[in-house]
C-alpha positions, 0 to 999 in steps of 0.5 A: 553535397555536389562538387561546385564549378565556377560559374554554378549556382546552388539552390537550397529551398524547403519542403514547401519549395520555397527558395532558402539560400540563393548560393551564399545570398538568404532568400527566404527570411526565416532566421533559423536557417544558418549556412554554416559552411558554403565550399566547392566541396560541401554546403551545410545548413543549420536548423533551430528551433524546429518545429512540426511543420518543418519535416520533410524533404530538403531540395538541394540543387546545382545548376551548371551545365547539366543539373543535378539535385539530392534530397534531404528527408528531416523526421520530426519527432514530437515528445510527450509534456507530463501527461494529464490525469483525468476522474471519472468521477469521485472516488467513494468506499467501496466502489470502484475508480476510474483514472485516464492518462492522456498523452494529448500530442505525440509523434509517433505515439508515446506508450502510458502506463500506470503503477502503485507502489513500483507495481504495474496496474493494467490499463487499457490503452487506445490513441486517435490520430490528429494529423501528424500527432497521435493522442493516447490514452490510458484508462484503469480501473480498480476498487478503493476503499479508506485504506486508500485515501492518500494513496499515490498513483502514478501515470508515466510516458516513454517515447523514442525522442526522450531518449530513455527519459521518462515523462510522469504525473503523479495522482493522490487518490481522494476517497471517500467514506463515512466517519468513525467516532471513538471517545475518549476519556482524561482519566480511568477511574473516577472520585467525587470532586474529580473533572472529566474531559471528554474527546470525541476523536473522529475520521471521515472525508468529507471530515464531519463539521458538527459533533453532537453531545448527549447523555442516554435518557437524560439530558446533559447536567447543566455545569457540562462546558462543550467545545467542539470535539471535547466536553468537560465536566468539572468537580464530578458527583454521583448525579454525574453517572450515565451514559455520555454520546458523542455523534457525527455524520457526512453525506456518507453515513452516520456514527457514534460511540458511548461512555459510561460514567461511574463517579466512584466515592473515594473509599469505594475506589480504594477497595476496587484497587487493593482487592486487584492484587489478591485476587491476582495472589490468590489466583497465583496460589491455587495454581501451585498448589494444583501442580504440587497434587499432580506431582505428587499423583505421579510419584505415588503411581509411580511408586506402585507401578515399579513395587509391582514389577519388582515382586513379580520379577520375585515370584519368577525366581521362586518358581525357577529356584523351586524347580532346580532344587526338585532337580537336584533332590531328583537327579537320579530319577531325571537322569533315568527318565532322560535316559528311558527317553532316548532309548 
């Protein structure tokens, strides 16, 4: 600020030139302006709770014998709040999604980006001016099948006024698809006078409301109890045995799975389960006793190649110890014969 002299007056007004102090005295009654200092030497005002509106230049001006005047520009930055997460419309399997973040007022223009499991997904980004704020938005698109019902999403702003801070939102993807049926049995094998309890397990989103219980070209016995997603049949028999269906549907499709029922009389079962172990035994047996013929294959052949070898080898020295005795019975005449040779 200037160097004040007696008899001077200092005015301070806003961007809209209106008149804020008058020397010490207020003039204008905005109570977030405070002098917090008023000396010959320097004049300092406060600020609070600022808003857009106050950006600008500040006018400070001295009046004494000549007049002199400084100008103070005030940068308003205006940061983003957790961004907004707009659907196109609903996810389904197999299709592709569209999700948008929107930044809806920033100054200067926040930068969006979207991530999946701490890995970046591309968007497309564009911002539209609004006065002296900036909208921005952030549009990605990708496929989506089950596997990514539950999924989360996230879409996060930087912005210079954060200060390295991050705003974000974070979006839990709901796709849909059709259901999967799978029935499920109490018991594996069963006798005369045994309970069978039936659970439909199912998935699907929407998650199907109604299950229907039917048995293949027969209609259900009469002591079957139904609840919901289980059915039970007490105190089993022969006229029992079929084909039991559990089906469901959504907007998305159909499903239905089967279970074949055998009620068993108890001696039959007996049989099924002791006849297991020697099949296995017996499985077992004939296993070995083919790798004992293959060892015993090997040996003897073998056996009959090294007997080969060894008599070979014996005719050989034969025929070498035939022919040093006809030399030795003969050394004169080879001698002779060597020596008619050389001359």
């Amino acid at each position: 600020m200037f160097r004040q002299n007696e008899g001077s007056t200092i005015v301070i007004q806003n961007p809209h030139r209106q008149t804020l102090f008058f020397n010490r005295d207020r003039a204008l009654k905005d109570d977030r302006f405070q002098l917090e200092e008023f000396t010959q030497k320097q004049v300092k005002m406060r600020l609070s709770n600022v808003t857009l509106q106050d950006e600008g230049g500040y006018f400070c001006q001295l009046y004494m014998e000549d007049t002199h005047h400084q100008i103070a520009t005030l940068t308003v930055l205006v940061p983003p709040e957790n961004p907004l997460v707009e659907v196109k419309e609903q996810a389904v399997e197999g299709h592709e999604v569209e999700l948008t973040c929107v930044a809806p007022r920033t100054k200067p223009a926040a930068t969006l980006r979207w991530s999946r499991d701490r890995r970046e997904l591309k968007g497309i980004s564009s911002k539209q001016e609004n006065g002296k704020t900036f909208s921005v938005t952030n549009t990605v698109k990708f496929n989506v099948d089950r596997k990514d019902n539950g999924a989360i999403v996230t879409c996060e702003a930087t912005h210079p006024a954060l200060k390295g801070q991050k705003k974000q939102t974070q979006y839990v993807l709901d796709v849909q698809y059709s259901p999967t049926v799978k029935i499920q049995p109490s018991q594996g094998v069963l006798r005369e006078g045994d309970s069978l309890m039936l659970t439909c397990a199912m998935t699907g989103n929407p998650l199907p409301s109604e299950i229907i219980w039917s048995r293949l070209n027969e209609s259900l016995p009469d002591r079957v109890e139904i609840h919901g997603d289980m059915l039970n049949i007490p105190s089993l028999n022969m006229v029992d045995n079929g084909t039991y269906i559990c089906s469901t549907s959504n907007k998305h499709g159909r499903a239905s799975d089967q279970y074949v029922l055998v009620v068993y009389d108890p001696g039959a079962i007996i049989e099924a389960h002791t006849s297991v172990p020697y099949a296995i035994i017996g499985g077992i047996l004939a296993i070995l006793v083919f790798l004992v013929i293959c060892v015993l294959i090997v040996m003897v052949w073998c056996s009959v190649r090294q007997k080969g070898s060894y008599l070979t080898h014996e005719a050989s020295g034969l025929d070498e110890h035939g022919e040093a005795r006809e030399a030795f019975l003969n050394g004169g005449d080879s001698h002779k014969r060597k020596e008619e040779f050389f001359i």
